[in-house]
DRENZARO-564761 format. One record per residue (C-alpha): residue number from 0; x negated, y, z negated. Coordinates in steps of 0.25 Angstrom, whole numbers. Last residue first. Example, Ala and Ser with C-alpha at 12.3 -4.5 7.8 and 13.67 -1.06 7.14 Angstrom:
BEGIN
(balo 1 (-55 -4 -29))
(balo 0 (-49 -18 -31))
//
This chain:
BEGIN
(balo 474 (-88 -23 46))
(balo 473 (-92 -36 46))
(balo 472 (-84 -40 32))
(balo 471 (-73 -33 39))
(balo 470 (-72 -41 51))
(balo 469 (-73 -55 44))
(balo 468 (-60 -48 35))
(balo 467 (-52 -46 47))
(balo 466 (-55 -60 54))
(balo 465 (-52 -66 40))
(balo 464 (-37 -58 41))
(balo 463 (-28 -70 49))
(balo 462 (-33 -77 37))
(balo 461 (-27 -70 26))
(balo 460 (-15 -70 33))
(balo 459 (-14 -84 35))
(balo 458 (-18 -88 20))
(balo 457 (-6 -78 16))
(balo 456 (4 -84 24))
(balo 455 (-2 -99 20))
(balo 454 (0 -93 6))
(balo 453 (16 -90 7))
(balo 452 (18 -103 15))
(balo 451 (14 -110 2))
(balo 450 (20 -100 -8))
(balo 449 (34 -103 0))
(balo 448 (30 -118 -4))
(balo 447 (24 -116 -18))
(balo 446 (36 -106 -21))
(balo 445 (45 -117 -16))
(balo 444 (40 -129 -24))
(balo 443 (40 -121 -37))
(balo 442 (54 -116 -35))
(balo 441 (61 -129 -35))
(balo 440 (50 -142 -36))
(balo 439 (36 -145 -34))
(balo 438 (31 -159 -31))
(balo 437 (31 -164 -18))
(balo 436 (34 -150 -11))
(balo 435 (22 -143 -21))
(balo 434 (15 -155 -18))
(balo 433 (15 -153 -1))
(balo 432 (11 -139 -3))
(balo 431 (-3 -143 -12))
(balo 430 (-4 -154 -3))
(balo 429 (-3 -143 10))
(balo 428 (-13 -132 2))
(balo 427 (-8 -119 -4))
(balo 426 (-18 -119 -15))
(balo 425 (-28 -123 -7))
(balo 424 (-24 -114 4))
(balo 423 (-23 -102 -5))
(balo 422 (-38 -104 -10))
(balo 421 (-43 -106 4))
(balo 420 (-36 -93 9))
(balo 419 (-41 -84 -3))
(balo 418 (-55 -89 -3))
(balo 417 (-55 -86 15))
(balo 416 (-51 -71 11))
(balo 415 (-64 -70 3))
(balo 414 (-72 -76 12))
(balo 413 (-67 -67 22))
(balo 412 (-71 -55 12))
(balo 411 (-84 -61 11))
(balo 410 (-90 -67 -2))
(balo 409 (-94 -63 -16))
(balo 408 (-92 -48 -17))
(balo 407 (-78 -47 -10))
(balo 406 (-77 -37 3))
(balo 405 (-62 -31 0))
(balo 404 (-50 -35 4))
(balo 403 (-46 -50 5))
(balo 402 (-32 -52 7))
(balo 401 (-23 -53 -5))
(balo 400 (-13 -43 1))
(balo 399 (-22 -32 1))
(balo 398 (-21 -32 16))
(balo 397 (-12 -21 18))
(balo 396 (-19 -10 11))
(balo 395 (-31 -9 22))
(balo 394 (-35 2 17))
(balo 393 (-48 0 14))
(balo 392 (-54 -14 23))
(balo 391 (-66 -21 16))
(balo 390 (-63 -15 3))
(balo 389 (-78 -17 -5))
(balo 388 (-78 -2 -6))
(balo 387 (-66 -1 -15))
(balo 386 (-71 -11 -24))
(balo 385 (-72 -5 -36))
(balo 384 (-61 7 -36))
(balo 383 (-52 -5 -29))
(balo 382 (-54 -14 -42))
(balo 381 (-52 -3 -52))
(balo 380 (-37 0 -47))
(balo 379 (-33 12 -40))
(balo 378 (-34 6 -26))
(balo 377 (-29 -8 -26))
(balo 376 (-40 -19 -23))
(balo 375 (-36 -31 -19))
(balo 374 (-44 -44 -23))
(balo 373 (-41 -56 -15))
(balo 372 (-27 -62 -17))
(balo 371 (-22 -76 -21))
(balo 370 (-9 -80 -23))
(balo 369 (-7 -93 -31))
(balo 368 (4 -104 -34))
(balo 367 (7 -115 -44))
(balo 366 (-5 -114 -51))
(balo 365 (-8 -128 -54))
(balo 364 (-22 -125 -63))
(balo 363 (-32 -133 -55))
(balo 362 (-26 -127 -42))
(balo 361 (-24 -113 -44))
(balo 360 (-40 -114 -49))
(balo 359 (-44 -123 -37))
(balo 358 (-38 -114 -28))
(balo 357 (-45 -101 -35))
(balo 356 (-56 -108 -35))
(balo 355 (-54 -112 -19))
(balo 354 (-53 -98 -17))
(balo 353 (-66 -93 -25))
(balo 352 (-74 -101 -16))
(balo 351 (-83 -90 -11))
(balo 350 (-86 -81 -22))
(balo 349 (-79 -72 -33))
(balo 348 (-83 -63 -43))
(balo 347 (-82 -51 -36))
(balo 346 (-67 -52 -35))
(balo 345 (-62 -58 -21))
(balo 344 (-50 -67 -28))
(balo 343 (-38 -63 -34))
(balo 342 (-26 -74 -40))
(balo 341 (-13 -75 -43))
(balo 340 (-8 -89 -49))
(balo 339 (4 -93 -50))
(balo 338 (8 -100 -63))
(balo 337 (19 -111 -64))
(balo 336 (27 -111 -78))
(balo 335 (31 -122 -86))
(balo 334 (24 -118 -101))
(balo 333 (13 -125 -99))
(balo 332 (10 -119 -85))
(balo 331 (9 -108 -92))
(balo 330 (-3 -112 -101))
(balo 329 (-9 -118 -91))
(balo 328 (-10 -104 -84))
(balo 327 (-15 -98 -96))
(balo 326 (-26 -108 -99))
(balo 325 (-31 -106 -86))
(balo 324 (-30 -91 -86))
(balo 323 (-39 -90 -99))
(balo 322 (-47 -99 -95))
(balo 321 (-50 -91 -80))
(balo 320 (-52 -77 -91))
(balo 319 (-43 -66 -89))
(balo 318 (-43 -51 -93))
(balo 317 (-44 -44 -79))
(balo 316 (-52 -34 -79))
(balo 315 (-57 -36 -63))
(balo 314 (-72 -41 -66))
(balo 313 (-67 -49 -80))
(balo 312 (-57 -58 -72))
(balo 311 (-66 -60 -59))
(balo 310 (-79 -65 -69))
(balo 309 (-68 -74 -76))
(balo 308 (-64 -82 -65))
(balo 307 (-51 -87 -59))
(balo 306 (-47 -75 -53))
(balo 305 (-32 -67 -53))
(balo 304 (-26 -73 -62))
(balo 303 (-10 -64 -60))
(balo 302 (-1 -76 -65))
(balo 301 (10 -78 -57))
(balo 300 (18 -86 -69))
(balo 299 (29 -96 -67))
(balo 298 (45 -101 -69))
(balo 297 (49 -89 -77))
(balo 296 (63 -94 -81))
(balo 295 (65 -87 -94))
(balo 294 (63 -98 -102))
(balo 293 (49 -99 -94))
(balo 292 (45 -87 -96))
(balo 291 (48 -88 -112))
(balo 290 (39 -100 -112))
(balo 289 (27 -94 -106))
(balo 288 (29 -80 -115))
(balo 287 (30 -88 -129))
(balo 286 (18 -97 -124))
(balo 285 (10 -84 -121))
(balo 284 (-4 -89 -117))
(balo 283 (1 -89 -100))
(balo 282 (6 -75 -102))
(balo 281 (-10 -70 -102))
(balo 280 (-14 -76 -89))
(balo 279 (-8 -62 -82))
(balo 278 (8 -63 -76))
(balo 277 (16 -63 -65))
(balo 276 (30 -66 -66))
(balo 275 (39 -77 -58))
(balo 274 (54 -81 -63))
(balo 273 (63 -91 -60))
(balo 272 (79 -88 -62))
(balo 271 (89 -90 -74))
(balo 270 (92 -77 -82))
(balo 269 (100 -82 -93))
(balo 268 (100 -66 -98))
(balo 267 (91 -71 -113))
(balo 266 (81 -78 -104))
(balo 265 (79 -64 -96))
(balo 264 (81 -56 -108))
(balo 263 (70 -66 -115))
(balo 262 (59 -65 -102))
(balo 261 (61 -51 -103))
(balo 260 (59 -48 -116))
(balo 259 (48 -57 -118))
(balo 258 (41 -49 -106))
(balo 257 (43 -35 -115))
(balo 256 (37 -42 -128))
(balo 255 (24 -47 -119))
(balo 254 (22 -33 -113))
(balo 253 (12 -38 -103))
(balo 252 (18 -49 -100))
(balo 251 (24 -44 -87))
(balo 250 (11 -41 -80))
(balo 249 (11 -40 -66))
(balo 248 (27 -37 -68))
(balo 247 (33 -44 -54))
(balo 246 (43 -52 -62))
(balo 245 (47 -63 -50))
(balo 244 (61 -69 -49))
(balo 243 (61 -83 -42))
(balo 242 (72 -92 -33))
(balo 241 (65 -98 -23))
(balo 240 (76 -105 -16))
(balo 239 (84 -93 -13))
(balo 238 (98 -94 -10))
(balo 237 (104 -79 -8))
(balo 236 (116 -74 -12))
(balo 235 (113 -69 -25))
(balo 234 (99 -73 -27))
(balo 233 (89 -60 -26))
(balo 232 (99 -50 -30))
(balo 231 (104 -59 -42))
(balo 230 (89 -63 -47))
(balo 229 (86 -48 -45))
(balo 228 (97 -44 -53))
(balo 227 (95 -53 -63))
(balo 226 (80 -50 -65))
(balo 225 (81 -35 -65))
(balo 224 (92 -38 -78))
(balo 223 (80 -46 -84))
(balo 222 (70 -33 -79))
(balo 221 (81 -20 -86))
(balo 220 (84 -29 -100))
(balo 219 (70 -31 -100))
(balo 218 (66 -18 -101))
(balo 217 (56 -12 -91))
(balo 216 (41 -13 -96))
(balo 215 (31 -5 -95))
(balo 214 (15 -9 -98))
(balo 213 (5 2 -99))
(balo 212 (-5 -1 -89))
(balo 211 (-3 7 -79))
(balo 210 (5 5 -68))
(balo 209 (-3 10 -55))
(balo 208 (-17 6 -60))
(balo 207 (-10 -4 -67))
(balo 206 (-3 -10 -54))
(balo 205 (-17 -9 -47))
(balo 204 (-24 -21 -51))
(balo 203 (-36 -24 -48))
(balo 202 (-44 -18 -60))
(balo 201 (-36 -29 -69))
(balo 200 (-32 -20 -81))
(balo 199 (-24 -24 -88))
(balo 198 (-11 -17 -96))
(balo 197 (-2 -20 -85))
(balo 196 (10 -12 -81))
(balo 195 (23 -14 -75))
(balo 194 (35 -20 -81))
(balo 193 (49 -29 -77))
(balo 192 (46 -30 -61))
(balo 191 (57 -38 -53))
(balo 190 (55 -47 -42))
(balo 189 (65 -54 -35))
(balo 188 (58 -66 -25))
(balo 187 (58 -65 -12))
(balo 186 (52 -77 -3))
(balo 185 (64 -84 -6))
(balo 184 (74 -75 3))
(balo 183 (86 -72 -2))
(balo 182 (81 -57 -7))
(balo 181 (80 -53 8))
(balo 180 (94 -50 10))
(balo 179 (95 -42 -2))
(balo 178 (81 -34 2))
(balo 177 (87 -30 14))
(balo 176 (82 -16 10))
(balo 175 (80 -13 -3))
(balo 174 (89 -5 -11))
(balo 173 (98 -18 -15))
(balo 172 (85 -21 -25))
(balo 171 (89 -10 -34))
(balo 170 (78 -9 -44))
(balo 169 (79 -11 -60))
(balo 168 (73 2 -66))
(balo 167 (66 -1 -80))
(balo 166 (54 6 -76))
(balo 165 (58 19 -84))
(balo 164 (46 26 -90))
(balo 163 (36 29 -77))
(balo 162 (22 30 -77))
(balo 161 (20 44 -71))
(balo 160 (11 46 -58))
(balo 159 (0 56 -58))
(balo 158 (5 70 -52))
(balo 157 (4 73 -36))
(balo 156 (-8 78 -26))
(balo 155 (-15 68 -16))
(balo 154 (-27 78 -7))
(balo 153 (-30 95 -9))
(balo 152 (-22 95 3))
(balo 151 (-11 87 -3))
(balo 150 (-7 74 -2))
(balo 149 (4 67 -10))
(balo 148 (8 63 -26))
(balo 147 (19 60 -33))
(balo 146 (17 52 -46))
(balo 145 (24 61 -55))
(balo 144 (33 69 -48))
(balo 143 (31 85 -48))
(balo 142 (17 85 -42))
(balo 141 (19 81 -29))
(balo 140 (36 80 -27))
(balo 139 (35 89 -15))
(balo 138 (50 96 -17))
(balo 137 (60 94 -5))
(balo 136 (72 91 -15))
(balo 135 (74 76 -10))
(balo 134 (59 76 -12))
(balo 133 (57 81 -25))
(balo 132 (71 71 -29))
(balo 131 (60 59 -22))
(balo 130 (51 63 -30))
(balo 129 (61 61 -44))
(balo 128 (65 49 -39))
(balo 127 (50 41 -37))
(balo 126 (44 47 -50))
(balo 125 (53 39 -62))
(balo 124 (50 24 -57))
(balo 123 (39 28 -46))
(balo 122 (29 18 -52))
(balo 121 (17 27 -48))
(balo 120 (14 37 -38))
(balo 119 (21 43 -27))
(balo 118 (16 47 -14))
(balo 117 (20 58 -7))
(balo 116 (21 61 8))
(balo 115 (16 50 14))
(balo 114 (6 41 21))
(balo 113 (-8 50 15))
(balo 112 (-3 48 2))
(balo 111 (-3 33 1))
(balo 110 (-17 35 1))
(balo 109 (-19 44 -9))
(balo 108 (-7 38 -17))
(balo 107 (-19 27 -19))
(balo 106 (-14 20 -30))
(balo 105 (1 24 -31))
(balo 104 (3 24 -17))
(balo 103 (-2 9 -18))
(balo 102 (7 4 -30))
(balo 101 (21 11 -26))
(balo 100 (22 23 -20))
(balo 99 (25 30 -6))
(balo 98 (33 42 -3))
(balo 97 (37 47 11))
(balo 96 (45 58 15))
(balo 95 (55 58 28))
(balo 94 (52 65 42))
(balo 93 (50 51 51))
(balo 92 (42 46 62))
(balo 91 (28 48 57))
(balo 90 (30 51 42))
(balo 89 (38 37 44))
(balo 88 (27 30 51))
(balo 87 (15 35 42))
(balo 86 (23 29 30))
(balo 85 (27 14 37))
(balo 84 (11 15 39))
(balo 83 (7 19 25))
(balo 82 (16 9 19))
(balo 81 (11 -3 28))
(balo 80 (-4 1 23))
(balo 79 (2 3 8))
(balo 78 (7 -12 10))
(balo 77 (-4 -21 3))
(balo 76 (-6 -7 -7))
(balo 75 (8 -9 -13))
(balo 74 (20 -1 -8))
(balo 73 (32 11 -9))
(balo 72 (38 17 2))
(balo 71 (47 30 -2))
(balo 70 (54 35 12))
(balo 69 (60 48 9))
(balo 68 (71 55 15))
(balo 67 (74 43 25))
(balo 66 (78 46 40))
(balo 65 (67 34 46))
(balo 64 (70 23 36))
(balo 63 (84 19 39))
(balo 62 (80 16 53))
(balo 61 (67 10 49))
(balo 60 (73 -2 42))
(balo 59 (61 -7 36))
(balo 58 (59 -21 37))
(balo 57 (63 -31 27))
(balo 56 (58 -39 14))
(balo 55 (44 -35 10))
(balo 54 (45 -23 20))
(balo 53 (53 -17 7))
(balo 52 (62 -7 12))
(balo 51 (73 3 3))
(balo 50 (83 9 2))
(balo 49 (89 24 -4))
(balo 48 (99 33 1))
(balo 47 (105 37 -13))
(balo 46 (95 44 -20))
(balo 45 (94 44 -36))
(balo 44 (96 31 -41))
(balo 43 (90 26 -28))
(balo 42 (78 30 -30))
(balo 41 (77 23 -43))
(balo 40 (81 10 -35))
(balo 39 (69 14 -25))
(balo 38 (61 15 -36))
(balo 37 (63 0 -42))
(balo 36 (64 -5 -29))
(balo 35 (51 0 -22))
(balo 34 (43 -3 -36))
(balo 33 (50 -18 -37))
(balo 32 (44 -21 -24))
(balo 31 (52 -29 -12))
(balo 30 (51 -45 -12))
(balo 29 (42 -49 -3))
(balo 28 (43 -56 13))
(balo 27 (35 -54 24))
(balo 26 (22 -63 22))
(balo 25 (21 -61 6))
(balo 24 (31 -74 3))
(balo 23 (31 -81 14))
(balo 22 (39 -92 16))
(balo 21 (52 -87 22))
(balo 20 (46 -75 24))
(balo 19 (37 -83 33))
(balo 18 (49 -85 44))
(balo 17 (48 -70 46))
(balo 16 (55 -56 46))
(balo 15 (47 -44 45))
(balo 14 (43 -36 34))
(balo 13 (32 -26 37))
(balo 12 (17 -30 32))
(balo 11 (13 -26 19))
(balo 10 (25 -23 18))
(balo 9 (30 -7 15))
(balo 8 (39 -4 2))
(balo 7 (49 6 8))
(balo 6 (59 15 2))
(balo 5 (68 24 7))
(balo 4 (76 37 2))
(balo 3 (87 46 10))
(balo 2 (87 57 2))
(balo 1 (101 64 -2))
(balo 0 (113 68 7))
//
């Protein structure tokens, strides 16, 4: 009969349906993860009951939940307090195995620990079918899988996670639930993941604690033909308006030879379409690079600049300078292509007033669009080790979402939160809204529309939370 196997990738809050996912981009409505999807297609290889959830597009149907084998729920640290709730229910209600894994599990497997029966760490890519054959054969997987792990008496037991050699696996969207019916909808864009890996060292960051910093590559051929079918799963009998294709690598130019590749394969298959990537300051001095990106149809850059002052860059290791951004983001303009900003405030180095900085920076230098965070803290990375004690509300997952987390050094956490509101409502203003309908055409006038509504959500929430944070300071 074989194993009946879902997946389920928890929302930070469950999915349900609303006029804001029209607008909204982060209210209700996401696309599903590329690490769900790619394990869940090489489950599939080998199981044949095998579906999945993403609470960023649907709800969960409990029904068909309830009598599975193993439910498998992968997340990020913003939804591991929905994942260790959905958890508890099921070994509660249910007699089935949980696993969990993804970036937060693989972190603290500790934690996660405590809410299933194994945990596995690490990408999953060569480990997740083999646990799950342990477990179809009633054998505990701990210290026979790479990256399995679990409580024992003597506390968390299990081998260290392997990096795995085979990344090129292209994932199977149809295995996620509704997710064809959802894929019509403008507030969802394809996304597809082409390397992991970063060779810096921001001590924020928790994707090279988890990933290393050995830079992997899948083959070209295998990310352009990824593109296609997701440009035809997205577009085929839909009508979207905001028709764009994000590369999620956080840093794709890492490999400068591998990332010419791609662009050329995707010029050389005739490939049409708009394109997103993120990026580090560096690209923008690659006149070769620039221009290949925008033969290939790369429309803008989401460049990760974090802060606008030196002291910030050298305190969290990241090798950047504010002239060296500045020229950078000129540069790309030069060359035809937007730049959005992502930005961190709350370091040790800033003080009232840093929001309207931050504005007057976007601002001065025509970045077409911004999301601003206050510093998170990831355990596993450098960054939490220090200021671990300076968190005003420890496992409290669900708010690291850009809120303000921790008791900064130069001004009140409520002060901090206000910083972030002012500067999205300057850059977000009614003229600024009003040009953008006056003068801005195509995809550029609806991003800043939807990206308008988008930051008034985010402005509300963060909000709503002052009363919160005013209490923790005087606790």
């Amino acid at each position: 009969m074989g194993m009946k196997i879902r997946f389920i990738e928890p929302g930070n809050r469950p999915y349900r349906r609303s006029p804001l996912n029209l607008f909204v981009y982060e209210r209700y409505i996401r696309a599903p993860s590329n690490g769900m999807l790619t394990l869940a297609t090489l489950a599939s290889r080998s199981f044949d009951d095998v579906h999945c959830y993403s609470e960023s597009i649907s709800e969960i149907d409990w029904d068909d939940v309830v009598d599975a084998d193993v439910v498998c729920i992968s997340f990020f640290s913003f939804a591991a307090c929905r994942a260790y709730a959905i958890a508890d229910a099921l070994h509660e209600s249910c007699d089935m195995l949980v696993v969990m894994g993804g970036l937060h599990p693989t972190l603290a497997p500790e934690e996660a620990a405590r809410h299933c029966d194994y945990v596995l760490r690490g990408e999953g890519d060569e480990s997740l079918v083999p646990l799950l054959k342990c477990l179809e054969e009633y054998r505990d997987p701990v210290g026979v899988v790479a990256g399995a792990c679990a409580l024992r008496d003597d506390g968390l037991a299990g081998l260290e996670p392997e990096i795995p050699h085979a990344i090129d696996t292209i994932p199977d969207y149809s295995l996620v639930h509704r997710y064809k019916e959802m894929a019509g909808h403008n507030t969802i864009w394809p996304q597809v993941h082409a390397s992991r890996g970063c060779p810096h060292n921001c001590s924020y960051c928790g994707l090279v604690a988890a990933f290393g910093r050995k830079v992997r590559c899948r083959p070209p051929e295998s990310v352009v033909t990824e593109i296609e079918q997701a440009i035809e799963f997205f577009d085929a009998h839909h009508h979207r308006i905001a028709k764009m294709l994000w590369i999620t690598d956080d840093n794709f130019f890492a490999n400068r030879a591998w990332a010419v590749s791609v662009l050329e394969s995707i010029i050389a298959r005739g490939i049409k379409y708009n394109f997103t990537i993120q990026a580090r300051y560096e690209v923008g001095f690659d006149d070769e690079m620039l221009d290949l990106l925008r033969e290939a149809g790369f429309s803008e850059l989401a460049m990760g600049i974090e802060f606008i002052d030196d002291e910030s860059f050298a305190a969290y290791g990241k090798k950047s300078t504010r002239a060296e951004i500045e020229r950078s983001i000129a540069n790309i303009q030069a060359h035809g292509l937007r730049v959005r900003g992502l930005f961190i405030v709350g370091t040790e180095n800033h003080y009232p007033g840093v929001g309207d900085q931050l504005a007057d920076f976007v601002l001065e230098h025509d970045i077409d669009g911004i999301l601003v965070q206050s510093m998170y803290f990831i355990p596993g990375t450098p960054s939490y080790d220090d200021h671990k004690d300076d968190l005003l509300d420890p496992g409290r997952w669900d708010r690291c979402v850009g809120a303000v987390v921790h008791r900064p050094k130069n001004m009140t956490p409520t002060q901090l939160q206000k910083e972030i509101i002012r500067a999205s409502k300057k850059v977000y203003s009614a003229p600024r809204l009003l040009n953008a309908l006056v003068k801005k055409r195509g995809l550029e006038r609806v991003l800043f529309i939807g990206e308008f509504f988008w930051q008034a959500s985010i402005r509300s929430d963060l909000r709503r939370e002052l009363g919160y944070l005013e209490q923790l300071e005087r606790s």
